[in-house]
PAPABA-809873 format. One record per residue (C-alpha): x, y, z; residue in three letters. Coordinates in Angstrom, 3 decimals, m for minus. Each point is the difference from the previous one (the first is absolute). Layout:
// PAPABA-809873
<lofi><px>X</px><py>Y</py><pz>Z</pz><keke>ALA</keke></lofi>
...
//
This chain:
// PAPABA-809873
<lofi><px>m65.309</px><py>163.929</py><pz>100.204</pz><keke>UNK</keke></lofi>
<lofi><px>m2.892</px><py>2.231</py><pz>1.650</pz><keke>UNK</keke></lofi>
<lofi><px>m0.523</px><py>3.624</py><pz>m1.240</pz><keke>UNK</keke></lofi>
<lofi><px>m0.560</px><py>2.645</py><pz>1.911</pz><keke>UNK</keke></lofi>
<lofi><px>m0.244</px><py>3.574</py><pz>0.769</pz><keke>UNK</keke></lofi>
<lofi><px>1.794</px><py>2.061</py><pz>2.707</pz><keke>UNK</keke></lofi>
<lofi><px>m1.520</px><py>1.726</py><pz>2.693</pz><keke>UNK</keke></lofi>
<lofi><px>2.113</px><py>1.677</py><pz>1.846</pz><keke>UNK</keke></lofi>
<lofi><px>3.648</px><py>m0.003</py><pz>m0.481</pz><keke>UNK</keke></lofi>
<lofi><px>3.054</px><py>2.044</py><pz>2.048</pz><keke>UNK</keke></lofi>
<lofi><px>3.690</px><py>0.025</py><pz>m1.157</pz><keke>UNK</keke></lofi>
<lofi><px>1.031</px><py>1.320</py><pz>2.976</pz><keke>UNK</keke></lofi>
<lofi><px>m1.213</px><py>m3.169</py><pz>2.451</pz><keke>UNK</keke></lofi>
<lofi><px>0.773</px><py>m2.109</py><pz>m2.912</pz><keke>UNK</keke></lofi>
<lofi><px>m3.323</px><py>m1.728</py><pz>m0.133</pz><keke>UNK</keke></lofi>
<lofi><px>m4.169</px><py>0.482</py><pz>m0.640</pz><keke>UNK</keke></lofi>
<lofi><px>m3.029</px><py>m1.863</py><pz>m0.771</pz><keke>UNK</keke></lofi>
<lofi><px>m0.999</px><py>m1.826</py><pz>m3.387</pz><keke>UNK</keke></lofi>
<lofi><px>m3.365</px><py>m1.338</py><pz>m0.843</pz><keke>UNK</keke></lofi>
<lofi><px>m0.560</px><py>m3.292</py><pz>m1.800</pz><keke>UNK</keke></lofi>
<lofi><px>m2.855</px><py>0.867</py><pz>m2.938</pz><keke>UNK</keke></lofi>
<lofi><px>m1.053</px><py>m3.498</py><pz>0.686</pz><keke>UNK</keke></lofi>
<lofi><px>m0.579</px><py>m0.492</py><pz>3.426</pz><keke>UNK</keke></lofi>
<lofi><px>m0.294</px><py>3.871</py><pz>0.587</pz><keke>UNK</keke></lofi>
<lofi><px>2.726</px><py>m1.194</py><pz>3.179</pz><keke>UNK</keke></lofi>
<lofi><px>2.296</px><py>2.329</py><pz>1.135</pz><keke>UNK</keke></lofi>
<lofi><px>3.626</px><py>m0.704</py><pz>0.093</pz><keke>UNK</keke></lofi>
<lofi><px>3.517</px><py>1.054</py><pz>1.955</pz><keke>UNK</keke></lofi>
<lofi><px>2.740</px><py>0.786</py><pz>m2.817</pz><keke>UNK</keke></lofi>
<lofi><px>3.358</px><py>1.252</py><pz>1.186</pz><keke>UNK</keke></lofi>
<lofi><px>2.059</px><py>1.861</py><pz>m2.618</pz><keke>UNK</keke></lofi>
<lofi><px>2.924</px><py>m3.428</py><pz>m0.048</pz><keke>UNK</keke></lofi>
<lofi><px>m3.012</px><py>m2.068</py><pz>m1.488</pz><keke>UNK</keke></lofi>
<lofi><px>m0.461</px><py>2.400</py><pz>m3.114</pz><keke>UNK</keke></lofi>
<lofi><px>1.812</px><py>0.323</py><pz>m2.574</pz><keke>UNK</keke></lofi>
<lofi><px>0.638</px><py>3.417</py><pz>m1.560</pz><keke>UNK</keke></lofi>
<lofi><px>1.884</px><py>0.823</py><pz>m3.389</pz><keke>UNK</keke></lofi>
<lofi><px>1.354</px><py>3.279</py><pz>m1.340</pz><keke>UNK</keke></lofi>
<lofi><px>m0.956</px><py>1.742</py><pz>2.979</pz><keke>UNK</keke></lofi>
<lofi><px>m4.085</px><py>m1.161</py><pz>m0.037</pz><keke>UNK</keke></lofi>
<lofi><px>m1.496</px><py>1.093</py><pz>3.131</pz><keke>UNK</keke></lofi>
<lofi><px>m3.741</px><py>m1.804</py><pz>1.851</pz><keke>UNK</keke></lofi>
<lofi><px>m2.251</px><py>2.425</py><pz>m0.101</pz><keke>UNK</keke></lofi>
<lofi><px>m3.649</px><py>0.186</py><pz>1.210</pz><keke>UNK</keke></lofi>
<lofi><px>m2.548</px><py>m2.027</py><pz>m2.534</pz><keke>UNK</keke></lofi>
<lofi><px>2.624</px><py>m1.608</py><pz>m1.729</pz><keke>UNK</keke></lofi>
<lofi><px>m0.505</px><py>m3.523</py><pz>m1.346</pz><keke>UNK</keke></lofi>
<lofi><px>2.357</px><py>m2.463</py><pz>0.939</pz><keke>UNK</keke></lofi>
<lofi><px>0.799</px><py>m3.583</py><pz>m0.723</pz><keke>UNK</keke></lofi>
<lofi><px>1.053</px><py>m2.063</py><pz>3.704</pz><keke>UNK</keke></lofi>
<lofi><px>0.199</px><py>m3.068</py><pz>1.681</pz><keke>UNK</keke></lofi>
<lofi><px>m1.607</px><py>m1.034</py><pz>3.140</pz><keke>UNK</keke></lofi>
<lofi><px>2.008</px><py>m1.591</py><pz>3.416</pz><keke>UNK</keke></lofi>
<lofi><px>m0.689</px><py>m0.120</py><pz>3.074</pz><keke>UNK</keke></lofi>
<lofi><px>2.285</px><py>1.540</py><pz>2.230</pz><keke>UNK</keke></lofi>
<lofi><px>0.020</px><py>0.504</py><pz>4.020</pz><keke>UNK</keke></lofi>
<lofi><px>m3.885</px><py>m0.461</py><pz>0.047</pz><keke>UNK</keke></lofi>
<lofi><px>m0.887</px><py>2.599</py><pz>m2.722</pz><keke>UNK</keke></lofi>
<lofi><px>m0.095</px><py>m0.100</py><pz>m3.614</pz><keke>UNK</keke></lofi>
<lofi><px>2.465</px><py>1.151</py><pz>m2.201</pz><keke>UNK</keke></lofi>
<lofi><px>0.614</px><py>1.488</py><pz>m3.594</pz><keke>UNK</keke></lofi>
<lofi><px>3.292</px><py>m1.400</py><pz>m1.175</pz><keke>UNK</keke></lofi>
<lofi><px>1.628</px><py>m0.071</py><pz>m3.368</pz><keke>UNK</keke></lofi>
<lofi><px>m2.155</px><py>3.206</py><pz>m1.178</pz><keke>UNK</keke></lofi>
<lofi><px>0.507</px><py>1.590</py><pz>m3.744</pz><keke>UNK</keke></lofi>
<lofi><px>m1.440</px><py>2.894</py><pz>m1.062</pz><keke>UNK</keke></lofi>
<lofi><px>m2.859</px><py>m0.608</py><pz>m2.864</pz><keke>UNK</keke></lofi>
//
């Protein structure tokens, strides 16, 4: 798994930005891709654990969990 941090993030649209520490890349995550317990929330500099896929010719954070 990569690890992260986010960048931007809106519940509302459902979606924001996440940058791979690695590769300092930036990344589309969409709020079905992350999984949440007890009412957790993505918030702004928040490290995250993800996978990366390639999805309709931009990259993707899927399967994301809160560090």
């Amino acid at each position: 798994m990569s690890k992260g941090k986010i960048k931007e993030y809106s519940s509302a649209r459902g979606s924001g930005i996440i940058i791979d520490l690695e590769t300092g890349q930036e990344l589309i995550v969409y709020a079905n891709y992350v999984d949440l317990k007890n009412g957790e929330k993505l918030t702004e500099g928040q490290e995250v654990e993800f996978q990366i896929e390639n999805k309709r010719g931009d990259i993707w954070a899927i399967d994301v969990h809160i560090m």
